[in-house]
N, C-alpha and C positions, 0 to 999 in steps of 0.2 A: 869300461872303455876309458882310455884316455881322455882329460879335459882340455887341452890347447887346441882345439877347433876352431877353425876360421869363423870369427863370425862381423856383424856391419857395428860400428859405430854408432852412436847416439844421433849422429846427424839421419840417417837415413829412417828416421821415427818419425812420423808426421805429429804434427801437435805437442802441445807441450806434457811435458809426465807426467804432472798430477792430472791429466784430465781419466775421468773416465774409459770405463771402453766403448761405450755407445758413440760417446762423442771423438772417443779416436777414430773407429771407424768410418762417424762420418766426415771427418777431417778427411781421411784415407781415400775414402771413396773422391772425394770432392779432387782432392789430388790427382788419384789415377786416370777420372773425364778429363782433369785438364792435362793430361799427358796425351790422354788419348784421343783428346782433340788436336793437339799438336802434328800426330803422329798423321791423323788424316788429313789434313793440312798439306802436310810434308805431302804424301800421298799423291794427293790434288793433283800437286805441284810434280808431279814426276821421279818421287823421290825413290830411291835405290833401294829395292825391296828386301833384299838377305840385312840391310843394315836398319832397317825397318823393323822388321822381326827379331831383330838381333837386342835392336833398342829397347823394343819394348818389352821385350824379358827381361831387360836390365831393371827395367822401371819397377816388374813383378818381383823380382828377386826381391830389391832394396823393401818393398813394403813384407815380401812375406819374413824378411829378416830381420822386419824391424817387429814384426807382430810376434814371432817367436822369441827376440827379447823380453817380449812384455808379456808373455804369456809363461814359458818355460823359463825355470829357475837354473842359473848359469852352472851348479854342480850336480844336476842332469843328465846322468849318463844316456843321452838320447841323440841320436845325429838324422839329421835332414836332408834328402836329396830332391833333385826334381830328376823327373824321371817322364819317358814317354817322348812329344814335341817337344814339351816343354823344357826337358830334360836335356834336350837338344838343342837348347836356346833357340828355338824361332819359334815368335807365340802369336798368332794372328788374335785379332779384335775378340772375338766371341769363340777362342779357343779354350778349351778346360785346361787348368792348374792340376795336371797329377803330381801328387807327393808322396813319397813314403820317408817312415819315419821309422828307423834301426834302433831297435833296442832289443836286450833281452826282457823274458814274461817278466820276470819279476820285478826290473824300470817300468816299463811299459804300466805296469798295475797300479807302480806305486806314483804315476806321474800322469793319471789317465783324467782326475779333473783338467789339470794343466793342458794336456791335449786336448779337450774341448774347448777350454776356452780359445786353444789357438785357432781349431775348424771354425766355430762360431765369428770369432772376430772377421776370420779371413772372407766367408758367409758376407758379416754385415759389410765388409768393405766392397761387394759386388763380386767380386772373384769365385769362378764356379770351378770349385773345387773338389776333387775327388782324391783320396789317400786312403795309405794301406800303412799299420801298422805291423811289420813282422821283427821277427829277429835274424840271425843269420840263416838260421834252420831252415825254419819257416817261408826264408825266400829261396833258398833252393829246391825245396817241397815243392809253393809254390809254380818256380819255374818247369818241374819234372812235369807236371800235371798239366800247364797249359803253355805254349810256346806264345804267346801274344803277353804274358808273364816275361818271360824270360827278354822280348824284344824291347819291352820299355826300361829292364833292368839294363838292357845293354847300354843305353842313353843317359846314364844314371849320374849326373850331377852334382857335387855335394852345394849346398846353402849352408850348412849348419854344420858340416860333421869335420874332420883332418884327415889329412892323407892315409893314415895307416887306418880309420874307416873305410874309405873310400874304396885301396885295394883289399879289406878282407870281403869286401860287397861283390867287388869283381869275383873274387876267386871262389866265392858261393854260388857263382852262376858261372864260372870258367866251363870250359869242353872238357875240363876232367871230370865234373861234377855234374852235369847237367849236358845232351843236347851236342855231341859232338859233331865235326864237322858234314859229317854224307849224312846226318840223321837231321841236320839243321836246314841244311839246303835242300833233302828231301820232301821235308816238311813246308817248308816256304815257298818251295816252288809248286805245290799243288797247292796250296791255299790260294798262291795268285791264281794260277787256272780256274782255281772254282770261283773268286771271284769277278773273273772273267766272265765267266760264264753265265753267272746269275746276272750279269748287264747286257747280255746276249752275246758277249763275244766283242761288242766292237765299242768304240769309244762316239763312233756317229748318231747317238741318241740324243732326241729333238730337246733334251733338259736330262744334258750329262753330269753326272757326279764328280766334282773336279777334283774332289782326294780318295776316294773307292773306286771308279771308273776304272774301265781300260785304259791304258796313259795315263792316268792319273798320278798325283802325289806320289798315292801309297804305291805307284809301282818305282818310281825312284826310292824311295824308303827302303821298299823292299831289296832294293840290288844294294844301298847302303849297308842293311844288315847282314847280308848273306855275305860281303865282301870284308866286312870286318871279323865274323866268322870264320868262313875258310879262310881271305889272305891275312888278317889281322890287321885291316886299315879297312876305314871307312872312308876317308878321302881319296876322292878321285883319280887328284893329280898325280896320286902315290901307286894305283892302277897302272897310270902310263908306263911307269918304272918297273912294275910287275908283270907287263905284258900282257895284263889283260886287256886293256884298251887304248887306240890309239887317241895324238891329240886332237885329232880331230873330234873322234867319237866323243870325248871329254866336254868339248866345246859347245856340242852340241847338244851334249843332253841337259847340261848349265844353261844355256839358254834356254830350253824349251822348260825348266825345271823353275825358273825367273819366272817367266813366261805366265807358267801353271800358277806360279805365287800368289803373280801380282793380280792375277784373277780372283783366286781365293780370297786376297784381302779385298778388296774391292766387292765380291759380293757380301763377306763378312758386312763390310758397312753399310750398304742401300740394305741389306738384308736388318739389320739392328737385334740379328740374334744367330743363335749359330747355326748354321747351313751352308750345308755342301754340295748341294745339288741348284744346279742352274737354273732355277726354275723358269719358266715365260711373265714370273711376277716381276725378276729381277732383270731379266737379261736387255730391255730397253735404258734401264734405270743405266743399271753397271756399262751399255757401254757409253751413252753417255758420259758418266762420269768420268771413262775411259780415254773421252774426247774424242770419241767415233762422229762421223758425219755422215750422215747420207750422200753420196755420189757416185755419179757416174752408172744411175740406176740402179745400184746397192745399195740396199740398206745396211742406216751404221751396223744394231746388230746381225747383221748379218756378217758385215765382215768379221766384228768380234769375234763370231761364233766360228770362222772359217778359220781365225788364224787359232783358237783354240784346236780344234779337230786337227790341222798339222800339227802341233805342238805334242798331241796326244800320240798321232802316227807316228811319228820320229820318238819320243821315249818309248814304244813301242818295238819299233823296228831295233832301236839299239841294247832294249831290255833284251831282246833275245838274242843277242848275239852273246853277252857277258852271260846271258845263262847258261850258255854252251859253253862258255870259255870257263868257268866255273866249275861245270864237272867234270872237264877235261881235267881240271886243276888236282881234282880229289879222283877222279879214275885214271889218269895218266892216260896218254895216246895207244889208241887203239891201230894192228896192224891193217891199213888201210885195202880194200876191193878194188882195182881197177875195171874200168867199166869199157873206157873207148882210151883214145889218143890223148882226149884234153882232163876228164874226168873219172874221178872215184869217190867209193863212197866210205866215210869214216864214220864210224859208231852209228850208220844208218844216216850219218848227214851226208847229202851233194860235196862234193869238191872239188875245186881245179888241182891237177895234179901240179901242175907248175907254181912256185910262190909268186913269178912273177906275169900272173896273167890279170886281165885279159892282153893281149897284145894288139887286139883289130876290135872294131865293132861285130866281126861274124864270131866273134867266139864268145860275145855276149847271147847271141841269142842262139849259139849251139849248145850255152848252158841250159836254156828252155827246153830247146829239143832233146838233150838229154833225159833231162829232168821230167819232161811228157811220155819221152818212151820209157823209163825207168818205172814209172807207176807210183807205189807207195814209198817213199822216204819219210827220217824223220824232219826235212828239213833240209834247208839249205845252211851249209858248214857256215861257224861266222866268219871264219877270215877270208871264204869266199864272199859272203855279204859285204865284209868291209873292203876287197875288194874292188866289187862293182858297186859298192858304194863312192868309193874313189876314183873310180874311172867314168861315172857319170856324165861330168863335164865337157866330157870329152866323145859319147855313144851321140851321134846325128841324129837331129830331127828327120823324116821322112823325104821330106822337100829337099835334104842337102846328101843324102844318102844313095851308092849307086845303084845302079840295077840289081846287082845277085843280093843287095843285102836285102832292097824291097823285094824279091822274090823268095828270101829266106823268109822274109816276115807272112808275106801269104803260103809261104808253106805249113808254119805253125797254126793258121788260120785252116790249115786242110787238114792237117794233121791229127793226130790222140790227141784227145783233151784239149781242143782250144780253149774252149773257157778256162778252164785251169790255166793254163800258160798267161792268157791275158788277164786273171786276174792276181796271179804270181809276180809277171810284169808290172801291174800297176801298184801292189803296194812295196815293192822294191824301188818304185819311182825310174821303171826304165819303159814305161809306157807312157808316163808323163815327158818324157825326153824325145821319147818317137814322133807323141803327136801331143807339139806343144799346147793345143786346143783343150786336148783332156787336166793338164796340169793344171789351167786356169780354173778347172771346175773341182778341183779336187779338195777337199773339207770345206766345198759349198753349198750353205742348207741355204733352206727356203722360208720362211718365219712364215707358216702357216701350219695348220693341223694335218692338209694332206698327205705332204712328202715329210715323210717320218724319218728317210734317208738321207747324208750328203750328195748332192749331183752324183758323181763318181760310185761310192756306196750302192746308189740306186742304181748306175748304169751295171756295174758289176754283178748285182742283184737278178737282174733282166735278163742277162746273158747268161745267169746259172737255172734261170726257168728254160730258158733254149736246151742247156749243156739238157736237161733231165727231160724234155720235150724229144730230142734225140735217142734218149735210149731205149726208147722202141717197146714199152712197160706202158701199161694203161692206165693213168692216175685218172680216179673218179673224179678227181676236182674240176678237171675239164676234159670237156665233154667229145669233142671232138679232134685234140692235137693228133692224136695218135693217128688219125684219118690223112690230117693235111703233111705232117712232116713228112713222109716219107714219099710225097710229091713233089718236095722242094730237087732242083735237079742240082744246084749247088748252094747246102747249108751256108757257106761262109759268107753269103750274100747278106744273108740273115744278121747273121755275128755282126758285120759292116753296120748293118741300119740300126741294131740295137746297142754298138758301140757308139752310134751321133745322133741318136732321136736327141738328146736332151745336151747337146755338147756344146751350143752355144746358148747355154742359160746365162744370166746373168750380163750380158752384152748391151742389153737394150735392144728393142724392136723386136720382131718376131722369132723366137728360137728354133721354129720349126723351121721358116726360110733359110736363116742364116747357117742353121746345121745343114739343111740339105743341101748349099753352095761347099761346105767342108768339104759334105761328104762324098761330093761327086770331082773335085779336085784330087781326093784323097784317090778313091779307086781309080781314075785316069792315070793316076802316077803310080799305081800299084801294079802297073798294066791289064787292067781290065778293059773288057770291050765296052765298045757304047753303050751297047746294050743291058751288061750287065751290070754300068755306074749309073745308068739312067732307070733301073729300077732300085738299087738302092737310094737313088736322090729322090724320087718319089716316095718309096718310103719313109724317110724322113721328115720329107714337105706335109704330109699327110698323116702323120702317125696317131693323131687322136680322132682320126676322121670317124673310126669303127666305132670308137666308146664314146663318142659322142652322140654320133646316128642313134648308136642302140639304147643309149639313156637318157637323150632328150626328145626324140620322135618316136612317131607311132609305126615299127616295124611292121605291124599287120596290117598296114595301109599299101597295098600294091605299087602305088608312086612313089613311096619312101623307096621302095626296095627298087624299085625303076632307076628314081635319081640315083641312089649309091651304084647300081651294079653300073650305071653308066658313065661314072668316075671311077670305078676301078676297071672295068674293061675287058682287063680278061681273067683269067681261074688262077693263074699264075700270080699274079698279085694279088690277086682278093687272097692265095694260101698262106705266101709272105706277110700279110696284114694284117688276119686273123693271128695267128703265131705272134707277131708282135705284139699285138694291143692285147694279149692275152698274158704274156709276159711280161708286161708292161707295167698291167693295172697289179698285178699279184707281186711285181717286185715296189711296189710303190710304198706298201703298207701291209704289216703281215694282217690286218682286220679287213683292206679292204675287196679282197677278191671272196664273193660267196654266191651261193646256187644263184641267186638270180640275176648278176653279169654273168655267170656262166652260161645261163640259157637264155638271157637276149643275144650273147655273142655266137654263139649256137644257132638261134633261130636264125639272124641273121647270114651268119653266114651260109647256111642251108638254102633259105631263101633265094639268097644272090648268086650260088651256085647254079641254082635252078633255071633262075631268070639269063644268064650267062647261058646255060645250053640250049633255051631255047629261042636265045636269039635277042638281043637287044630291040629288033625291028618289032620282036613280035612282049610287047610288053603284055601281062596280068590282068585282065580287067578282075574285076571287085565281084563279079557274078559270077564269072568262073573259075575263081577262086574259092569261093560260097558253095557251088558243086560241090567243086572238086573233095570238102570239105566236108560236106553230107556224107560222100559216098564211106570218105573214109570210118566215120562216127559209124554211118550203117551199117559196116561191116565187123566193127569192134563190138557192137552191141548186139550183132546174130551170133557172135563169137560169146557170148553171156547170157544166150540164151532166149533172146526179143528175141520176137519175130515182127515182123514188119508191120503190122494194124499198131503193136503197141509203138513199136520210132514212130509212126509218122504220127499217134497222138503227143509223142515226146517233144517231137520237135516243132509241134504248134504248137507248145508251152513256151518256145525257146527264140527267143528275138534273132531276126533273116541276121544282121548286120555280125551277129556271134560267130556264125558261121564264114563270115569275110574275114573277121579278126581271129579269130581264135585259131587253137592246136587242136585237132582232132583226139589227140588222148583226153587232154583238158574238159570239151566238149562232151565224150563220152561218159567222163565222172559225174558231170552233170547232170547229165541228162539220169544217169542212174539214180543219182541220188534224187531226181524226178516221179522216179515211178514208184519210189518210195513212199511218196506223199501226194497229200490230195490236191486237187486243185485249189489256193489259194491259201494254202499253210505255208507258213514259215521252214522255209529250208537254209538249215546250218551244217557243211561239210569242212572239213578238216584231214588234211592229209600231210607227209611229211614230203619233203624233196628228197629224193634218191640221193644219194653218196655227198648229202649237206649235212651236218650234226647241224640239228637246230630250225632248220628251212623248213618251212610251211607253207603251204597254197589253202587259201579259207574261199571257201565259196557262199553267198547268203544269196538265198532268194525269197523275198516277201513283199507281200502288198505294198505301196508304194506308202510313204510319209514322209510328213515333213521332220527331219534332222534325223532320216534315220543313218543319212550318209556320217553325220558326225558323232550316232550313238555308237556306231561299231566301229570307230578310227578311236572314240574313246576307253571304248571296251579294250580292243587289243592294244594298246597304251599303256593303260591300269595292269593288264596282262605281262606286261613287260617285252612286248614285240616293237618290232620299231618294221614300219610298211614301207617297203622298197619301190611297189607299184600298185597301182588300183585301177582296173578296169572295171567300172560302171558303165551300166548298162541298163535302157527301158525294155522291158520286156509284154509280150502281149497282155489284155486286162490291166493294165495300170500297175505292175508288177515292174521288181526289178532284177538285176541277174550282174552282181556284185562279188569281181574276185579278187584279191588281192597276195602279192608277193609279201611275205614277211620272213625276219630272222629276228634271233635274241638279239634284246639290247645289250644284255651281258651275255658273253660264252661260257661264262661260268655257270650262269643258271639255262636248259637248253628246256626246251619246253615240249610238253606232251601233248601228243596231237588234241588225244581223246578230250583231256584236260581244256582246253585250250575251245572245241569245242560245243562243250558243256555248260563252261561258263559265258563264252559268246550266247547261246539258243536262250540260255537263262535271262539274260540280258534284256534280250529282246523281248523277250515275252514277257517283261514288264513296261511300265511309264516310261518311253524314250526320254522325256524331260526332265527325269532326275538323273539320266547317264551326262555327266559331266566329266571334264580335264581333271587332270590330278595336279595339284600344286605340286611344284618342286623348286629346290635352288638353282640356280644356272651355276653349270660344272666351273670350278676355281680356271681349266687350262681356254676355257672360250671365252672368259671376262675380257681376252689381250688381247681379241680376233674380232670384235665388232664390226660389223658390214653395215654400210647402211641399206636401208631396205629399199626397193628398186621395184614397181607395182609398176605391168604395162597391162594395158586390154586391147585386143584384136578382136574385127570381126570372124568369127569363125563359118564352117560348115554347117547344116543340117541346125542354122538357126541359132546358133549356141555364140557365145562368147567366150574369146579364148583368155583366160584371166594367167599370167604369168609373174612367179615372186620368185625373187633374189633374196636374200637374207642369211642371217645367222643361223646358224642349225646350231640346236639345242634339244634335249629329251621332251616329246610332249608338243614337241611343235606342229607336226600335224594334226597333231587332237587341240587344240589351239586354234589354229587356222580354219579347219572343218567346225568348229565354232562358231568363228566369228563370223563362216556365211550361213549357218544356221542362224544365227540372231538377227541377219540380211533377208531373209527371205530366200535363200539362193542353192540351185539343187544343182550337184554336184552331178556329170555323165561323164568323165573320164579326170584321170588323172595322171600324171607325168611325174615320179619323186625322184631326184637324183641329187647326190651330196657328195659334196668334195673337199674332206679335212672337216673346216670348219662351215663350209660354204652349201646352202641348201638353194636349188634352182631346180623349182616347182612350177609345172605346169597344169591348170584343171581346165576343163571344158566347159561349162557353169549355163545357167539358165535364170532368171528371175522369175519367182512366181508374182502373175496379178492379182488383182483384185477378182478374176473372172477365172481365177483357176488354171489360168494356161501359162504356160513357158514360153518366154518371150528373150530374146538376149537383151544387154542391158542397156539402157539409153543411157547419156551423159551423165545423169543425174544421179542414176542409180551404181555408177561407176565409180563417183566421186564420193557417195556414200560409201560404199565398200572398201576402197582404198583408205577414208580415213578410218573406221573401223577394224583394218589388215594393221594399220599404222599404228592404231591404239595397243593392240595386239602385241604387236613386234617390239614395241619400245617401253610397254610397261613393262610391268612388275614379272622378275621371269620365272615361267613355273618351272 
């Protein structure tokens, strides 16, 4: 190889010659902090992030050229590139140094101490470094072999080598050699899909990845590669000239591309190590540093995190348009399908036949109607996209829009596939235009562990449980949709209210009120009757009424199901309600919809169904309820073969008040597994939930004791269930009659009944007092979510004291809690567990044992014990 190789000057050598290499390096290092203290400084201060990154690879260049002076001998035949980022000149904080170094074997062998000492130095100088030695061969082998080869070779920089290196580098990795153009773009366009994919598809993860992500970096990278490929520029602005993008589109993907940077560098440094992912350790820190404030009832991070999720959606929206543009590039135009008047379809993509459409606002959204009755495409065309991308500014809010165009819009609403259209409309951003309400929520998270979703994300989430609620298919997951939809006398009501449950988040004051004042302006103006805007604005008003009722009260109290049915009123809204809060809770979080909101929402609404026909005047008492309740057990159990001497000695094993609360199926297992055993043995049942992977109902009944509520909350703990609900219960003889709701802590691990069983009976049948909590770490993502703990006591029913905790939910925490009223004295008769994200609001019934043996509720004293004790609990050491 030729020697006239560009290479630095003596100046760009830190320290003086004779030293050392230890002490170059540490001169080196010492250098580079204070560049890179500079650099975050600048930072701080606002400074201009492409020249940031641009900078700082100057500062890397100059050291790694001054270390390969002083490592490799200047008649060398060995040449240096940077390659990858780096290669690319932009090198954030805690980015890695890829290098490769060209040589043929037989340099390479003969100069291979020389190249250690260069890795090592570079090593001690902090710089994390990765290189690849090949020769020309070798990197187009290489390339052949892995394309994530060939993309860093494309970036390939020389530090060390001269031009006529440089091009034989190129042309070892050229399209004649390697990776031609439909085999390049083929390839890179399904690796971004797939890793699309493995992020679930969308960039709205609660601790997104800002350079792997959906939107992310690497998907601008990736259009950089593919365009220097097939058109042979990687610059943008040389795009516009090419046709494949306009300036606007340019403009915009530069900023959102800034945008993403100046993110990354900034978590680069509150991070002080390399990380790409957002986590909830950094995202308070970073925006801060950001110089986010809280206002206006948002939190700083919050909005950080909002204006990232647009930034993500828009390289998004415009990555696929240039990928279409792209293989148009390398397949040439296909002879187009006409379809109707305004629309056809090209290579399977939507498009207007006219180049110069839209001309009205109706012929945006007879793009939808097309596009809905059209069925499968691949797509909407891009330079329809960019189209109605440019004509945006100009599509009317709803309020300024005339009648036929609001009449088009609830026709799509009535129409094939609403959800599809309206969720087509909103990430094109022509639903945020319609109803500028929705715009304000869109890439709005919630810095908590519940909504795992953006506002919008979720609302579109919500309404695709409706779209499949609709299609008339019996999903086991829930239990009754299939009964209630096809009662609704017009679905698009529905749509409405699950369009605005959550549309005025983020406003301040109540988001239910304020949505459901939208939402009833909204359908007045849609032309809906009174009727039909004043049940979607109750919808709204009300939308957690259901998953509230059913997760924080006692459904199998007759007055519970009294008050609800007599706030919902009639069947017609309880059908609307139930559908809602059922699509609701399951678009919230793919974890949190499982068997047991399935069948309190079920129970419920069955109940209130009930209580509705037969009359609000004529409410449920609790005795003939109790009956009614017998009869059914009594007939499930001659159906197994009892006959009547042996129920009626069953059910004098079996506490009156079971039969007020309980399900008559429930009941009946019971009671079976009664006559199974003697009087006064230990009874352990285990059974699965029907159509739950995972769901279990554990039944215990044994002699009464003391902590035995908190042996078996420990037991199934250790077990790895996590208890949803617990209904405890005294049963006759000083017995008790204890069942509990459970699912896996992990879905990974699902648990076997028998198992599960086995080891509970085992449990028991030894020393309650050595069944204790299992220590554990408190999870890294609930450290940023601390609540403070919030103890209330009420006089309850039937003598008891009503004990209520607010707190942090953590693994282990009711084996914890049932604890620390076992070390109180204090016997557990009902229990209430419901959790939300990170937020645990627990309700028990509780008792105090005396000196005398009896249950007593708690006097002051013993209140203030307990609470500091729950306290001690909550705030120590977390298991």
């Amino acid at each position: 190889m030729p020697a006239d190789r560009t290479t630095i000057g003596p100046a760009g050598q830190p320290g003086p010659a004779d030293v050392d290499d230890a002490g170059w390096a540490a001169l080196a290092r010492e250098e580079l902090a204070t560049a890179d203290a500079g650099f975050a400084a600048r930072f701080d201060q606002g400074g201009e992030i492409d020249r940031l990154l641009a900078e700082r690879a100057a500062a890397v260049d100059a050291l790694v050229q001054a270390a390969w002076q002083r490592a490799i001998p200047l008649e060398a035949e060995l040449a240096l590139f940077a390659v990858g980022g780096y290669g690319r000149g932009e090198l954030y904080p805690q980015s890695d140094i890829d290098l490769l170094v060209m040589a043929a074997p037989a340099h390479s062998q003969a100069h291979a101490d020389s190249l250690a000492r260069l890795f090592a130095l570079l090593w001690d100088c902090g710089l994390p470094v990765g290189h690849a030695v090949r020769s020309l061969e070798q990197c187009t082998e290489a390339a052949v072999g892995d394309i994530t080869v060939l993309t860093a070779l494309l970036e390939a920089r020389p530090l060390a080598a001269n031009e006529h290196e440089r091009r034989e580098l190129q042309s070892a990795v050229s399209p004649r050699q390697v990776w031609p153009p439909q085999a390049f773009f083929e390839a890179k366009r399904d690796e971004l899909l797939e890793r699309h994919a493995r992020y679930g598809d969308t960039a709205d993860n609660l601790e997104p990845n800002l350079k792997e992500g959906p939107g992310g970096l690497r998907d601008v990278q990736t259009l950089h590669w593919i365009a220097l490929r097939v058109i042979g520029t990687a610059d943008m602005e040389s795009l516009v000239a090419f046709g494949q993008l306009g300036a606007d589109e340019v403009a915009t993907i530069e900023r959102e591309r800034r945008a993403l940077a100046r993110l990354r560098y900034g978590l680069h440094l509150v991070a002080g190590k390399r990380e790409e992912r957002l986590r909830f350790d950094y995202q308070k820190l970073l925006a801060a540093r950001l110089g986010f404030e809280d206002a206006g009832g948002t939190l700083a991070v919050e909005q950080m995190m909002q204006g990232f999720y647009r930034s993500a959606s828009l390289v998004l929206r415009i990555g696929e348009r240039l990928l279409q543009r792209f293989e148009e590039q390398l397949q040439g135009e296909a002879e187009p399908e006409p379809l109707d008047e305004l629309f056809e379809l090209r290579r399977g993509y939507l498009a207007a036949r006219d180049p110069d459409w839209p001309h009205a606002p109706a012929e945006v959204l007879a793009l939808f109607e097309t596009w809905a009755r059209r069925g499968e495409t691949r797509g909407l065309h891009s330079h329809t996209a960019r189209a109605l991308a440019e004509a945006l500014p100009r599509f009317p809010a709803y309020d300024r829009a005339d009648d036929a165009l609001r009449e088009r819009f609830m026709g799509l609403l009535r129409g094939a596939q609403p959800v599809r259209s309206l969720t087509r409309m909103a990430r094109l951003g022509v639903l945020g235009r319609w109803i500028p309400a929705f715009q304000k929520v869109s890439g709005r998270m919630q810095f908590d562990l519940f909504h795992v979703y953006t506002v919008d994300q979720h609302t579109l989430a919500v309404l695709k449980y409706m779209q499949a609620f609709a299609s008339g298919e019996r999903d086991p997951r829930f239990a009754l949709v299939h009964e209630a939809w096809p009662r609704l006398r017009k679905p698009e009501l529905l749509l409405l209210a699950g369009l605005f449950h959550d549309i005025a988040k983020g406003r301040g004051g109540d988001h239910s009120e304020l949505g459901a004042d939208d939402a009833r302006v909204f359908c007045l103006a849609m032309g809906l009757g009174e009727s039909e805007a004043a049940l979607v604005e109750w919808l709204v008003r009300r939308h957690l009424l259901m998953s509230m009722t059913a997760q924080k009260q006692d459904i199998a109290d007759p007055d519970v199901i009294h008050r609800f049915a007599t706030e919902v009123a009639d069947r017609e809204r309880l059908d609307h309600l139930y559908l809602l809060t059922c699509a609701d809770i399951a678009g919230t979080s793919p974890k949190l919809w499982n068997a047991w909101k399935d069948r309190l929402l079920a129970d419920l609404y069955s109940a209130t169904r009930l209580a509705l026909r037969r009359g609000l005047e004529h409410p449920l008492a609790a005795e003939e309820r109790g009956a009614e309740t017998r009869t059914a057990v009594r007939a499930m159990l001659a159906e197994s073969g009892v006959d009547d001497e042996m129920v009626a000695a069953l059910f004098e094993r079996m506490p009156a008040v079971g039969f007020q609360r309980g399900r008559a199926d429930q009941l009946a297992w019971q009671a079976d597994a009664l006559r199974e055993s003697t009087v006064g043995a230990t009874v352990v049942r285990v059974r699965p939930v029907p159509a739950h992977a995972g769901a279990l109902e554990v039944f215990v009944h044994a002699p009464d004791a003391d902590g035995l509520f908190a042996a078996i909350v420990a037991t199934l703990d250790r077990a790895g269930l996590a208890i949803q609900q617990a209904r405890v219960l005294d049963g006759p003889g000083d017995t008790i009659f204890d069942t509990f709701e459970v699912i896996p802590a992990d879905s990974r691990h699902l648990p076997v009944a028998a198992d599960v069983e086995q080891r509970l009976a085992r449990a028991l049948a030894g020393p309650l007092e050595g069944i204790r909590p299992a220590r554990r770490t408190l999870p890294r993502h609930l450290r940023h979510f601390r609540i403070a703990p919030k103890i209330a006591f009420d006089d309850g029913e039937l003598g008891r004291t009503t004990l209520s905790l607010v707190c942090t939910d953590r693994p282990g925490l009711l084996a914890d809690v049932a604890q620390a009223l076992r070390n109180q004295h204090m016997r557990v008769h009902d229990a209430r567990i419901a959790t939300f994200g990170e937020r645990a609001e627990d309700v028990f019934q509780i008792t105090a044992t005396t000196s005398d043996g009896r249950d007593r509720p708690l006097d002051p004293a013993r209140q203030q014990a307990l609470s500091e004790a729950l306290l001690a609990c909550l705030e120590g050491e977390a298991r």
